[in-house]
VOKEGU-683499 format. One record per residue: residue number from 1; chain; x negated, y negated, z of N, C-alpha, C in turn. Coordinates in steps of 0.1 Angstrom, whole numbers. Example, Ala and Ser with C-alpha at 12.3 -4.5 7.8 and 13.67 -1.06 7.14 Angstrom:
2
REC   pos   unit     n.x     n.y     n.z    ca.x    ca.y    ca.z     c.x     c.y     c.z
REC     1      A    -132      57      78    -123      45      78    -132      33      78
REC     2      A    -128      22      71    -137      11      71    -129       0      79
This chain:
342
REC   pos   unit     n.x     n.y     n.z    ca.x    ca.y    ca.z     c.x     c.y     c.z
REC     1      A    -969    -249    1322    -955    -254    1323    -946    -244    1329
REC     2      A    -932    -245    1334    -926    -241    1341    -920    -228    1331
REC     3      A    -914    -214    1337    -911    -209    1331    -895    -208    1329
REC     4      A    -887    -207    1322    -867    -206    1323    -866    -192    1325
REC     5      A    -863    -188    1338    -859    -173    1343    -843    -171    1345
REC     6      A    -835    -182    1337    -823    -181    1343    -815    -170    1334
REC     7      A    -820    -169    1316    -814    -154    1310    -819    -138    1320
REC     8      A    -831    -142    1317    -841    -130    1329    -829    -126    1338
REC     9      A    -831    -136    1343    -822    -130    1363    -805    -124    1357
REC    10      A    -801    -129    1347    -783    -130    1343    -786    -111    1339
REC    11      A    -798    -110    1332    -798     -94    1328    -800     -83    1337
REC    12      A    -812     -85    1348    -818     -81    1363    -802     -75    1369
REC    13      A    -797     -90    1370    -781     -88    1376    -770     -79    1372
REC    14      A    -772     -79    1358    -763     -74    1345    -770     -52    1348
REC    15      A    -781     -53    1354    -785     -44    1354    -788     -33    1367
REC    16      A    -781     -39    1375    -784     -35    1390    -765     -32    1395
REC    17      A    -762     -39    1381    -745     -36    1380    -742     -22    1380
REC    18      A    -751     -14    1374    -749       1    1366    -742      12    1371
REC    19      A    -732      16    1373    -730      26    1383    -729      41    1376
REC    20      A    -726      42    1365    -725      52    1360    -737      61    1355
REC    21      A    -735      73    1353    -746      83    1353    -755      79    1340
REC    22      A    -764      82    1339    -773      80    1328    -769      65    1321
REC    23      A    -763      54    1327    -762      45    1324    -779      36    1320
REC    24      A    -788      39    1330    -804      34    1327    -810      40    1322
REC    25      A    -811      38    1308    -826      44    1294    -834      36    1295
REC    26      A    -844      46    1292    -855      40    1285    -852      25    1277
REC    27      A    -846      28    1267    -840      14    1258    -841       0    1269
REC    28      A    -828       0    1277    -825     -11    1283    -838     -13    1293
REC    29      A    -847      -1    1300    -855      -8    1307    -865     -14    1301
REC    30      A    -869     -11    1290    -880     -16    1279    -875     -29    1277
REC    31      A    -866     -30    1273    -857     -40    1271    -858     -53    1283
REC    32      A    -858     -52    1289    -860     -62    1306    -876     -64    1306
REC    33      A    -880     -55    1303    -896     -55    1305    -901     -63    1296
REC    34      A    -897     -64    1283    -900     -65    1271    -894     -85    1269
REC    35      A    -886     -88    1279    -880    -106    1279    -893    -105    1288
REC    36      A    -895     -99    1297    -907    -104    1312    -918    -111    1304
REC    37      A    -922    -102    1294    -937    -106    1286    -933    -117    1279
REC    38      A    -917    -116    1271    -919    -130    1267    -922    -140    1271
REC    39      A    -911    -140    1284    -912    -156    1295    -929    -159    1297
REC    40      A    -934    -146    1298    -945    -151    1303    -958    -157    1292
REC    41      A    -960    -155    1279    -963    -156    1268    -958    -173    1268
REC    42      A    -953    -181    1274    -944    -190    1271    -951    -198    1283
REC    43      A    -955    -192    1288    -962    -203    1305    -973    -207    1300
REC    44      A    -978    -218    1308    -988    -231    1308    -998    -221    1311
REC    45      A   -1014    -228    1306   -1025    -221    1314   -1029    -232    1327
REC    46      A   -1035    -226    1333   -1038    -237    1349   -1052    -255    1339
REC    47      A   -1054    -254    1330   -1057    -266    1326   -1045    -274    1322
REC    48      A   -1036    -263    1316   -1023    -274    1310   -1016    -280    1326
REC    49      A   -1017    -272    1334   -1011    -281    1345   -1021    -290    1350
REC    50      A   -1033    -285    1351   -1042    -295    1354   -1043    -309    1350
REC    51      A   -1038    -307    1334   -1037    -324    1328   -1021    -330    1330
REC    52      A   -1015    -318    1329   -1006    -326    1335    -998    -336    1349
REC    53      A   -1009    -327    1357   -1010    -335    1369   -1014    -345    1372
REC    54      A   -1027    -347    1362   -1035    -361    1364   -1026    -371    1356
REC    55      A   -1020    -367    1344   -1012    -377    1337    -999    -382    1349
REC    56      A    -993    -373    1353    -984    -381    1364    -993    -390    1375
REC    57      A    -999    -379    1380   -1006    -395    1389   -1012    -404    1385
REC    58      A   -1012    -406    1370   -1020    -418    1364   -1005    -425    1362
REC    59      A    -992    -424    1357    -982    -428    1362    -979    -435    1375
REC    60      A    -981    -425    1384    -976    -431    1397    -987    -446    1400
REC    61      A   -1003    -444    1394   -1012    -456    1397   -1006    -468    1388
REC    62      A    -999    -463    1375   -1000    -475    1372    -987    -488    1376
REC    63      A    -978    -476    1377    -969    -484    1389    -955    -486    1377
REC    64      A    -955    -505    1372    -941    -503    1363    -944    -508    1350
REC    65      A    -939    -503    1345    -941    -511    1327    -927    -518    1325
REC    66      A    -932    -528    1319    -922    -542    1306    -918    -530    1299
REC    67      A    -899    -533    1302    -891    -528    1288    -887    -537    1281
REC    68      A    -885    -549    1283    -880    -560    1278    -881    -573    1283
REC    69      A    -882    -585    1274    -889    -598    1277    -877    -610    1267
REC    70      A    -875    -618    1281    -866    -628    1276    -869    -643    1274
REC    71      A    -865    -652    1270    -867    -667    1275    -859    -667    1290
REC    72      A    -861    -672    1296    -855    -677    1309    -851    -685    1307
REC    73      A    -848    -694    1321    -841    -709    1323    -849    -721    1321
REC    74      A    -840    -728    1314    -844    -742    1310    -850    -750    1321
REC    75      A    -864    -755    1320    -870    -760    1330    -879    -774    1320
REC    76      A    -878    -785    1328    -883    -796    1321    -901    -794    1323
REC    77      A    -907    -783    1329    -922    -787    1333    -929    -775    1332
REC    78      A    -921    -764    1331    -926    -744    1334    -916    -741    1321
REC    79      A    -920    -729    1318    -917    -719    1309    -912    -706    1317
REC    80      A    -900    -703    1321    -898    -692    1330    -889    -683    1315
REC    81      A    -898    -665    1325    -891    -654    1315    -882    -643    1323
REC    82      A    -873    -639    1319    -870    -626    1320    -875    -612    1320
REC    83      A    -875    -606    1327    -880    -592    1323    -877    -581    1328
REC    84      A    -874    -569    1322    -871    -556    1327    -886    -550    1329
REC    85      A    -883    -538    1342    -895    -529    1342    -887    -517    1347
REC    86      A    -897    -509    1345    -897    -492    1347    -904    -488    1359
REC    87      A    -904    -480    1370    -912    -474    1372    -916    -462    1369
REC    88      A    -929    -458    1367    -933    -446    1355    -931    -441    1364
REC    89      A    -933    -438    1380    -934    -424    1389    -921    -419    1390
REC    90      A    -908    -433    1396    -895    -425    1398    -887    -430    1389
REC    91      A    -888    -439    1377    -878    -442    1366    -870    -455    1371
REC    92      A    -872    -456    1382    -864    -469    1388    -864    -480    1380
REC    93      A    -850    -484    1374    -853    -500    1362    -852    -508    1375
REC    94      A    -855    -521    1367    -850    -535    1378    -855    -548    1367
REC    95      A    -842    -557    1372    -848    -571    1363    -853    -579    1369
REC    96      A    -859    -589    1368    -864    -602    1380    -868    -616    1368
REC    97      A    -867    -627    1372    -868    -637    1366    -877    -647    1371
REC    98      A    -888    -653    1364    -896    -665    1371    -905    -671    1365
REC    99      A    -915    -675    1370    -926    -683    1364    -933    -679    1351
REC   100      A    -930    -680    1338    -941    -671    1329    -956    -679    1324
REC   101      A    -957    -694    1320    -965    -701    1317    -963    -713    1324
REC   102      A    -972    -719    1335    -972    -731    1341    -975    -744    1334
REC   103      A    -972    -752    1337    -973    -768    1332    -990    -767    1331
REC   104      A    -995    -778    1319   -1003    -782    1316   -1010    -788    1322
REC   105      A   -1023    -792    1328   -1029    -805    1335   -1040    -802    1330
REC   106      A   -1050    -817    1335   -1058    -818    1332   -1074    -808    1336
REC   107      A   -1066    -799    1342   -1079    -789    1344   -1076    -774    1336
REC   108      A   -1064    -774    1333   -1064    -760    1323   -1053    -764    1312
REC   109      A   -1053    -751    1305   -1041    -754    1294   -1023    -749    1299
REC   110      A   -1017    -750    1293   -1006    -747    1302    -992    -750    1288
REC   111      A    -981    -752    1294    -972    -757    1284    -968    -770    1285
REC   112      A    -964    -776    1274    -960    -790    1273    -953    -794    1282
REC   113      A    -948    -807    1289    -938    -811    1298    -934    -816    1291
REC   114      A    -916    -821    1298    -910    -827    1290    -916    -841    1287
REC   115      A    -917    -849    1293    -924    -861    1296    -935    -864    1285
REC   116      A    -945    -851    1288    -955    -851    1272    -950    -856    1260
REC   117      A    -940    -846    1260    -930    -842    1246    -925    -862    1241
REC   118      A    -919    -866    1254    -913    -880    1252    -926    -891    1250
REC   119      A    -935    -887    1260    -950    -898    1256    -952    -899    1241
REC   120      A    -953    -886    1235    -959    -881    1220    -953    -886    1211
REC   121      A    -937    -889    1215    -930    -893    1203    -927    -906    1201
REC   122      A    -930    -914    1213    -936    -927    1216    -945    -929    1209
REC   123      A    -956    -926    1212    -966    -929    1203    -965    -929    1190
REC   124      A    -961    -919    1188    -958    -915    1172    -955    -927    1167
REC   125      A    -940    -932    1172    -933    -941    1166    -941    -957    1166
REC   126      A    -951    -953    1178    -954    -969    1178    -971    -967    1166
REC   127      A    -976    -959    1165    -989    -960    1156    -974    -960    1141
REC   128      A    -964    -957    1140    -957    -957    1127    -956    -977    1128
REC   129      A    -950    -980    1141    -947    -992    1139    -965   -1004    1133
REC   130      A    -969    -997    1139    -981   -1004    1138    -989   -1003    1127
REC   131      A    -985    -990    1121    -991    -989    1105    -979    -996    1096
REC   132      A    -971   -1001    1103    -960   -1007    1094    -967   -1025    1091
REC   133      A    -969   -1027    1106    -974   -1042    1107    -989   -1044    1097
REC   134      A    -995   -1033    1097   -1010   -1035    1089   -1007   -1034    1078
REC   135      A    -992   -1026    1069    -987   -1026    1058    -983   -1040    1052
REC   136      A    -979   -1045    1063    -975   -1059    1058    -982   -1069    1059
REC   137      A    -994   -1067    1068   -1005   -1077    1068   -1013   -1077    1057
REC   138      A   -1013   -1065    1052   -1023   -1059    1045   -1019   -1067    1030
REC   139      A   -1003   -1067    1030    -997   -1076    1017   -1000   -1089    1013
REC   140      A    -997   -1093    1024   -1001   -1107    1028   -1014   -1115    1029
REC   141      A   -1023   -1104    1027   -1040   -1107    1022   -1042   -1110    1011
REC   142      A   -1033   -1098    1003   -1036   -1098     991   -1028   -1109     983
REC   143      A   -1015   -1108     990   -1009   -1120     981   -1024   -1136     984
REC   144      A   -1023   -1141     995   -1035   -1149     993   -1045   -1149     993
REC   145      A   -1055   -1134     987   -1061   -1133     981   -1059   -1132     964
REC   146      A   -1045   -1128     957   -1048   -1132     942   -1043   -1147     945
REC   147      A   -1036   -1154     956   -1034   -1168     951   -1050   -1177     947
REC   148      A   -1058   -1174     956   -1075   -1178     955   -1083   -1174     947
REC   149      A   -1076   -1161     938   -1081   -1151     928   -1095   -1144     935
REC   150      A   -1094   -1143     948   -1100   -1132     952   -1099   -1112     953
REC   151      A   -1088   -1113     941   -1085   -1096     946   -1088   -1095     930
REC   152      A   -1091   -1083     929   -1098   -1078     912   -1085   -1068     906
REC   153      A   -1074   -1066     911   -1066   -1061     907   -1059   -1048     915
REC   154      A   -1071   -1042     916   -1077   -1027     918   -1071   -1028     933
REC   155      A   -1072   -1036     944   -1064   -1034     955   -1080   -1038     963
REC   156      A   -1093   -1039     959   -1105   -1047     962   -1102   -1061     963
REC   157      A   -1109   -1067     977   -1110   -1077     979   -1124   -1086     978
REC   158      A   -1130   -1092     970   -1145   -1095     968   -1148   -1107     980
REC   159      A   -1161   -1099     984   -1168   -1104     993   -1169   -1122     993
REC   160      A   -1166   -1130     997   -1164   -1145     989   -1178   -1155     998
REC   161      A   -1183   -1146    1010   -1192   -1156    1014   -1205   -1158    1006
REC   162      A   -1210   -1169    1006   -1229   -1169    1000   -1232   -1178    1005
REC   163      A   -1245   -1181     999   -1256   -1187    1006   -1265   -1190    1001
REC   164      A   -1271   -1206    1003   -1283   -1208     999   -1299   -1206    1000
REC   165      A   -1307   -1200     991   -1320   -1202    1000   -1335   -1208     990
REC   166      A   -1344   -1214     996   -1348   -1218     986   -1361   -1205     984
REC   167      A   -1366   -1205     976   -1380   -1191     974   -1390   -1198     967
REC   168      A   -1400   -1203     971   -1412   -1211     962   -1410   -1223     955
REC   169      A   -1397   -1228     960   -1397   -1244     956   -1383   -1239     948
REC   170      A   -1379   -1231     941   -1367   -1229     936   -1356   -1224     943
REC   171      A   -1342   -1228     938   -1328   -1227     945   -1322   -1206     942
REC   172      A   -1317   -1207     951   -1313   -1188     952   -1303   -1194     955
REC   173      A   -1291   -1183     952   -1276   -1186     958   -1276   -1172     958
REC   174      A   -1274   -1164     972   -1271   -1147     980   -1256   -1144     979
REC   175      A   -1253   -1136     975   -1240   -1133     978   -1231   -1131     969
REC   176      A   -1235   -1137     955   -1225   -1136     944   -1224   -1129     933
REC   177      A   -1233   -1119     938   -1227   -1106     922   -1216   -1099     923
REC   178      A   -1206   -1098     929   -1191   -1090     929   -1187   -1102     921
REC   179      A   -1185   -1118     927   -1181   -1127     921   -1185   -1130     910
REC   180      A   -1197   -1130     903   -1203   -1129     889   -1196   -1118     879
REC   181      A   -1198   -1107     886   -1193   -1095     879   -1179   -1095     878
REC   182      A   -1166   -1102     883   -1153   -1104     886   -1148   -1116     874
REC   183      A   -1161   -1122     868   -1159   -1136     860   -1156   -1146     866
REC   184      A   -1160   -1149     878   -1160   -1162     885   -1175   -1173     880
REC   185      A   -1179   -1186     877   -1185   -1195     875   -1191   -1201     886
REC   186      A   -1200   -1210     885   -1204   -1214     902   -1206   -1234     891
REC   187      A   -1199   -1239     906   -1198   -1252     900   -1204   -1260     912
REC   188      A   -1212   -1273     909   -1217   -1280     915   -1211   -1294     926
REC   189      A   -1211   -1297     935   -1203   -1301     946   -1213   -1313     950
REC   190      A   -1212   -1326     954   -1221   -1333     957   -1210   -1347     970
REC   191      A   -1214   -1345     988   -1211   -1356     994   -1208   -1365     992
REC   192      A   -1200   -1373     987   -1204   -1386     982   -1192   -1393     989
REC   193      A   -1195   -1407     983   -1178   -1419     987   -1179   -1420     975
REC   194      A   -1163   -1419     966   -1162   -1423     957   -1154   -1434     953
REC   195      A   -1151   -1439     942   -1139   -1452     937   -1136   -1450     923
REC   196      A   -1131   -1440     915   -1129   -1439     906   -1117   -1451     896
REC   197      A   -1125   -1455     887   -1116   -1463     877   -1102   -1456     877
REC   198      A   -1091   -1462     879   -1076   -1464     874   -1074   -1462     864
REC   199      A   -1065   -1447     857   -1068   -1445     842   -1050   -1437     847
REC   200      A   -1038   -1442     839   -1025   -1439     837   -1023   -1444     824
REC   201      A   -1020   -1440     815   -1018   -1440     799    -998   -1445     802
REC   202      A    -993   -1441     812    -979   -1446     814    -978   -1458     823
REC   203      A    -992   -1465     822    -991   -1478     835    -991   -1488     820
REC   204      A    -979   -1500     825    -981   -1510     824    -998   -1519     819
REC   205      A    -997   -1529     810   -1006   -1534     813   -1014   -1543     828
REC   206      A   -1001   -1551     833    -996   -1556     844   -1006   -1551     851
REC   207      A   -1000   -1534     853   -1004   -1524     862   -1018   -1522     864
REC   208      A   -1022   -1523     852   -1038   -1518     848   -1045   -1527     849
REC   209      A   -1041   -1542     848   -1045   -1553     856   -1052   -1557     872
REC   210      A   -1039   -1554     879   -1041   -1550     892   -1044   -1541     898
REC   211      A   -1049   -1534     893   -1051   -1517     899   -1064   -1511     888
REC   212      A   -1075   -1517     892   -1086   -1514     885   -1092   -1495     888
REC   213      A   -1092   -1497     902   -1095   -1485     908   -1084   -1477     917
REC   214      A   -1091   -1459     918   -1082   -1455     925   -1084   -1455     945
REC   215      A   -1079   -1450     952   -1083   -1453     967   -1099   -1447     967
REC   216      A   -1104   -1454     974   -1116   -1445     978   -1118   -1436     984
REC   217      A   -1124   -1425     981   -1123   -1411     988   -1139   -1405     995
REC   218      A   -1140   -1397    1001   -1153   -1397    1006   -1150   -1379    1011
REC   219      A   -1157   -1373    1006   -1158   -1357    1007   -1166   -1350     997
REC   220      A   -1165   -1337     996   -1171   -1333     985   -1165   -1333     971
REC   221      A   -1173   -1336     961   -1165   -1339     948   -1177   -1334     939
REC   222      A   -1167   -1328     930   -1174   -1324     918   -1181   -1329     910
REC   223      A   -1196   -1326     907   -1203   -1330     901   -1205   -1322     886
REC   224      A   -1204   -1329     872   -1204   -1323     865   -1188   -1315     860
REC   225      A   -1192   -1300     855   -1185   -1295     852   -1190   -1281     853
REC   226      A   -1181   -1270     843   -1187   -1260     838   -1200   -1253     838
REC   227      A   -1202   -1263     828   -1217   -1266     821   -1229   -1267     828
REC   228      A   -1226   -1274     841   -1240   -1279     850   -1243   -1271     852
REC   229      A   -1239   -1260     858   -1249   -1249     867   -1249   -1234     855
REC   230      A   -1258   -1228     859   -1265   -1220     853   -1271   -1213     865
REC   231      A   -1263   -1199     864   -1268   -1187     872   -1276   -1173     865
REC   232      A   -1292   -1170     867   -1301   -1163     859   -1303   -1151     874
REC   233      A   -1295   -1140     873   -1298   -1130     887   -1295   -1140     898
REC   234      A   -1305   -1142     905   -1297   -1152     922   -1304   -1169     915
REC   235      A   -1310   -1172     907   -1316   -1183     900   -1307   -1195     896
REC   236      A   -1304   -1203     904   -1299   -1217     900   -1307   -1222     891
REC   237      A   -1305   -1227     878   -1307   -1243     872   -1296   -1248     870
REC   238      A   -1303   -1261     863   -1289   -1277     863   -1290   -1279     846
REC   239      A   -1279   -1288     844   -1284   -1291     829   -1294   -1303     832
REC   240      A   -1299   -1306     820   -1309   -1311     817   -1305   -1326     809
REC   241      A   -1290   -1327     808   -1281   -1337     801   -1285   -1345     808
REC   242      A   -1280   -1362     804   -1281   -1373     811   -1271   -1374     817
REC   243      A   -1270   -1379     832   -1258   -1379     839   -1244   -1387     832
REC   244      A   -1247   -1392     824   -1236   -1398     815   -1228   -1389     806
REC   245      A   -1235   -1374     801   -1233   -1364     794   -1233   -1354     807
REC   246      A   -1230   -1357     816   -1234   -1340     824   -1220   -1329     823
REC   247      A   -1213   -1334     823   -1201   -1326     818   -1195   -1320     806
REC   248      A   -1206   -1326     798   -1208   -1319     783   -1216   -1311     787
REC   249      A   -1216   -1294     773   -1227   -1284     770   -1240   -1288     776
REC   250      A   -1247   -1281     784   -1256   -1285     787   -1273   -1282     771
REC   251      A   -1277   -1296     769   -1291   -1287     760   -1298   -1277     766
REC   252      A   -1303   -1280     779   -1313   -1270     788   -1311   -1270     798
REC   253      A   -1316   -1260     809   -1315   -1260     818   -1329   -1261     828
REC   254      A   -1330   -1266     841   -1345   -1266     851   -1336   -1263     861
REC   255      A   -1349   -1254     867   -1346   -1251     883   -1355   -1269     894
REC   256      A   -1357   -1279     882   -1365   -1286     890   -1352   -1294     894
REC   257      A   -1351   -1301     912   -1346   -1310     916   -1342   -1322     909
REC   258      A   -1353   -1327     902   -1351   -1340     897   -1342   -1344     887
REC   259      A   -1334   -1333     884   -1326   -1335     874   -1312   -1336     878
REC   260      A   -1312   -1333     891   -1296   -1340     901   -1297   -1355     902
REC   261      A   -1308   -1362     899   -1311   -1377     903   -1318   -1385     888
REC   262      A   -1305   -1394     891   -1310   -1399     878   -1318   -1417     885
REC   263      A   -1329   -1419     873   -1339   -1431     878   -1336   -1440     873
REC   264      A   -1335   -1453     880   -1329   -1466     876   -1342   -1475     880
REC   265      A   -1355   -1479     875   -1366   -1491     877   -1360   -1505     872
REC   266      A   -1354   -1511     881   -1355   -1527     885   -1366   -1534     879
REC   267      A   -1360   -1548     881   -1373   -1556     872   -1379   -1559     880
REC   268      A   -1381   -1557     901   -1390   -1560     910   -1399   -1548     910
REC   269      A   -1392   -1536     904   -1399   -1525     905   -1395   -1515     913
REC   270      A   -1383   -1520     922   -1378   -1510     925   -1369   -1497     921
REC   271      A   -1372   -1488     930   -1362   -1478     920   -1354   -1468     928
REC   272      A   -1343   -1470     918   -1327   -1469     928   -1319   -1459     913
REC   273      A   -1312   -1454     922   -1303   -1439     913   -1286   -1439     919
REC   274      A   -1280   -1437     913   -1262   -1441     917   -1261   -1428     926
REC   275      A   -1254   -1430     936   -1247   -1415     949   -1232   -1423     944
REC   276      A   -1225   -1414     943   -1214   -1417     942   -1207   -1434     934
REC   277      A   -1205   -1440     945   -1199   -1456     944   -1217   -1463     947
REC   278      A   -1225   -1457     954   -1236   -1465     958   -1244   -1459     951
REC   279      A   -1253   -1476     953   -1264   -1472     943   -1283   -1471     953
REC   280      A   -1279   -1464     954   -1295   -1459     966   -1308   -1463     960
REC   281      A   -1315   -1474     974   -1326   -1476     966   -1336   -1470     977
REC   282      A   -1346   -1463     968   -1357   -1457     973   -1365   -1463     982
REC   283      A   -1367   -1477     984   -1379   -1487     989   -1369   -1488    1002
REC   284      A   -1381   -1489    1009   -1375   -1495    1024   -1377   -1510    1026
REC   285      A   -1364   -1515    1026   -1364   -1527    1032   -1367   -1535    1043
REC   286      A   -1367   -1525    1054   -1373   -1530    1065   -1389   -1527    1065
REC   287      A   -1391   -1526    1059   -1411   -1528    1058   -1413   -1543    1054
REC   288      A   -1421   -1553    1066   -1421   -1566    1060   -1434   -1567    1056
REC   289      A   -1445   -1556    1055   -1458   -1556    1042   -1455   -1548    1034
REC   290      A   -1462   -1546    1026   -1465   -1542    1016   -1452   -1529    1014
REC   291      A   -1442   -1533    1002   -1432   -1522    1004   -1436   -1507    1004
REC   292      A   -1428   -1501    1010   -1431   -1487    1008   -1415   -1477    1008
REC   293      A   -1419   -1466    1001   -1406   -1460     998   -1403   -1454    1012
REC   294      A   -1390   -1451    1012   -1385   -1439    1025   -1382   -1427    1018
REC   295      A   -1379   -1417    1028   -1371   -1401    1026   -1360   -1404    1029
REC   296      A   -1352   -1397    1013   -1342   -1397    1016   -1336   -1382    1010
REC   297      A   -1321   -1376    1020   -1321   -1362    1021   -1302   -1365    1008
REC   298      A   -1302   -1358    1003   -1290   -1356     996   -1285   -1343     994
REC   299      A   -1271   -1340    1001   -1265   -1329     999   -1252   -1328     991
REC   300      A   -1260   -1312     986   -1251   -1304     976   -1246   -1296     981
REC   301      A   -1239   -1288     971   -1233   -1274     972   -1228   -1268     963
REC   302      A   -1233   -1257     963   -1224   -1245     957   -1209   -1237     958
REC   303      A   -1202   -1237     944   -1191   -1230     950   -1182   -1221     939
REC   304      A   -1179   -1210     940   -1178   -1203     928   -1164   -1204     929
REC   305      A   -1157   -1207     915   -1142   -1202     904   -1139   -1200     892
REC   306      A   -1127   -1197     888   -1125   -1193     875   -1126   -1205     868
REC   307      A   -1130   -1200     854   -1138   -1211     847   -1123   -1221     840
REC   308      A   -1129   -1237     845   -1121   -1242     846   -1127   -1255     834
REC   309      A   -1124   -1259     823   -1133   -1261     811   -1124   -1277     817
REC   310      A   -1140   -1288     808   -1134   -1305     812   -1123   -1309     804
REC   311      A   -1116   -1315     816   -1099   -1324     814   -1088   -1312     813
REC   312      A   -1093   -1301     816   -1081   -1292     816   -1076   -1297     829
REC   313      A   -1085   -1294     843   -1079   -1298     857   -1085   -1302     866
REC   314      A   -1086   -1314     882   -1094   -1317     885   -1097   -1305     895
REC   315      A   -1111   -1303     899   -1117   -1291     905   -1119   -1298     919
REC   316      A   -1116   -1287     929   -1123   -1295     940   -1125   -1282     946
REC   317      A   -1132   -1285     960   -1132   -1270     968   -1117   -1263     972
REC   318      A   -1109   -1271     970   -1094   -1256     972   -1097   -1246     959
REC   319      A   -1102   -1246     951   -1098   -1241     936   -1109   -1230     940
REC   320      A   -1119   -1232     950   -1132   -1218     951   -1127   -1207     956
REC   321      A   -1131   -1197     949   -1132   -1185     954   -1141   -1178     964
REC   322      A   -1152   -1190     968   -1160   -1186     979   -1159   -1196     990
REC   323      A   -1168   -1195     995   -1172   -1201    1002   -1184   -1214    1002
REC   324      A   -1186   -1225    1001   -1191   -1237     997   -1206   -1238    1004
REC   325      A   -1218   -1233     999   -1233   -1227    1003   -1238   -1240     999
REC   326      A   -1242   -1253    1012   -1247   -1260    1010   -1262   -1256    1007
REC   327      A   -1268   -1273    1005   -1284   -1271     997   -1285   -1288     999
REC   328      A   -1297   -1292     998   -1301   -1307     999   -1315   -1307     990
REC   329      A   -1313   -1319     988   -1327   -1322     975   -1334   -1336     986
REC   330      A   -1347   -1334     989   -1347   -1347     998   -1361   -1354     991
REC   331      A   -1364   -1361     989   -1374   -1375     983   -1387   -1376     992
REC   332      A   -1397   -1373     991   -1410   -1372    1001   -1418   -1384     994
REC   333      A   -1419   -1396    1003   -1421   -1409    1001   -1440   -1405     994
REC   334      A   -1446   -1396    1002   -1458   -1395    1000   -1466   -1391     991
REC   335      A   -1453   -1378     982   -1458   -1370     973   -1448   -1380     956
REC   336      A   -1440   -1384     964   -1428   -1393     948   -1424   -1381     946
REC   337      A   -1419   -1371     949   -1407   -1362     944   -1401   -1356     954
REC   338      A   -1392   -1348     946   -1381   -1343     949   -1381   -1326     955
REC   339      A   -1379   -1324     964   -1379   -1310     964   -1363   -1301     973
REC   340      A   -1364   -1289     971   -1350   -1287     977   -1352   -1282     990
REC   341      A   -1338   -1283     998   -1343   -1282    1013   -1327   -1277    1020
REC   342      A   -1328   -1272    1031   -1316   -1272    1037   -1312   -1282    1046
């Protein structure tokens, strides 16, 4: 490192002043000699300059350093900054302002545009509007799902489709254990035309006179009650009552067909069973030898609701909570029975 010779030289000078006789001792020249050694005890060795040289020219390579870093100017697409720098070799400051992170695209990362920013909050708002509309759809399920008493409370909607199938000659109905387990019933449904007797307890006699029956209707109508069906795991049986009782307690139950059909033998011998208003006869009439019976196909259905006990209310298919899993029972002229079929 450099040596400070500026006391040194002020003494040299202070000493070259002397004019008078024996003015220079021993003392004072020891004295001069004696700062020399100091200054010099105080100097760099040639490694200390050595590294100090390389540290400046490692300065001068590295050129300028960040003293300070700002936001820049408002730009709708770039992020521009501010910045001071140094140069390490001559100290020179300077500011300059520009580009610091470029816009985003689809081949690198970058910063948000404004436009992003406005897309994003679009969306936002519209997945809000749209979870608003499935909020209210969502209501609207449920309200006509407890109107049909399809919702269990819980915010579950039970599965309501089934289906019939037959397995070795017996009736299966698929699809109804949420419905079983929820306390829904499965009630019996049979095609028919009907004409039900005229029955008003506030009608006139007059009334009751002229008005034997009600209009005739032709759709699906309840057969039975309650009581008729009988569900064992997916296992249909029927009661075993006489169709004149079938909407009372059933005594027993069969999974056999024949007990949807009740038998009516004629005094020719024919034999005929009531559908609805008609009374079906088994024998084919257009055979002009020897009679013989026909096939005939008769359809049911299934359909599950809350249990709805006889003369409280008439039942029809609005009142199900499923969906109505036809089934047919058909008459095989060759065998005389009945078996179930789709």
């Amino acid at each position: 490192m450099a040596i400070d010779t500026k006391s040194l030289t002020q003494i040299i000078t202070e000493f070259r002043a002397l004019q008078t006789k024996d003015a220079v001792s021993p003392e004072s020249l020891g004295y001069i000699l004696q700062r020399i050694v100091d200054l010099l005890s105080t100097a760099g060795t040639s490694e200390t300059v050595t590294s100090i040289q390389k540290l400046l020219d490692g300065f001068k390579a590295a050129g300028q350093a960040i003293t300070a870093l700002s936001q820049g100017q408002s730009d709708r697409n770039h992020i521009y900054a501010n910045k001071s720098t140094v140069n390490l070799a001559t100290g020179a400051v300077t500011s300059t302002s520009g580009i610091f992170i470029q816009q985003a695209t689809t081949e690198r990362a970058g910063a948000m545009r404004a436009q992003q920013v406005i897309d994003l909050n679009n969306a936002r708002r519209d997945v809000g509007n749209l979870q608003k509309a499935v909020d209210d759809a969502n209501k609207i399920i449920d309200t006509l799902a407890t109107k049909l008493g399809l919702n269990t409370g819980n915010g579950v909607i039970i599965n309501s489709n089934i289906s019939c199938v037959v397995v070795d000659g017996v009736l299966h109905v698929l699809g109804a254990q949420n419905l079983v387990a929820n306390g829904y019933v499965p009630y019996l449904f049979r095609l028919v035309r009907k004409r039900n007797p005229f029955k008003d307890k506030f009608a006139t006699p007059e009334q009751m006179a002229s008005k034997r029956y009600c209009p005739a209707t032709k759709g699906w109508g309840i057969f039975g009650s309650i009581y008729t069906v009988h569900l064992s795991g997916t296992i249909l049986s029927f009661s075993t009552n006489p169709h004149s009782f079938i909407c009372c307690k059933a005594n027993g139950y069969s999974t056999s067909p024949d007990v949807l059909v009740s038998h009516h033998v004629k005094e020719n011998g024919d034999i005929t069973f009531g559908w609805g208003r008609t009374s079906v006869n088994l024998t084919d009439k257009r055979s002009t030898k020897q009679p013989k019976q026909r096939m005939i196909r008769l359809r049911f259905g299934i359909g599950f609701a809350k249990p709805i006990y006889p003369g409280r209310a008439k039942i029809t298919p609005a009142n199900l909570a499923s969906s109505l899993a036809e089934f047919s029972i058909i008459y095989n002229p060759s065998t005389k029975s009945w078996h179930f079929g789709k």
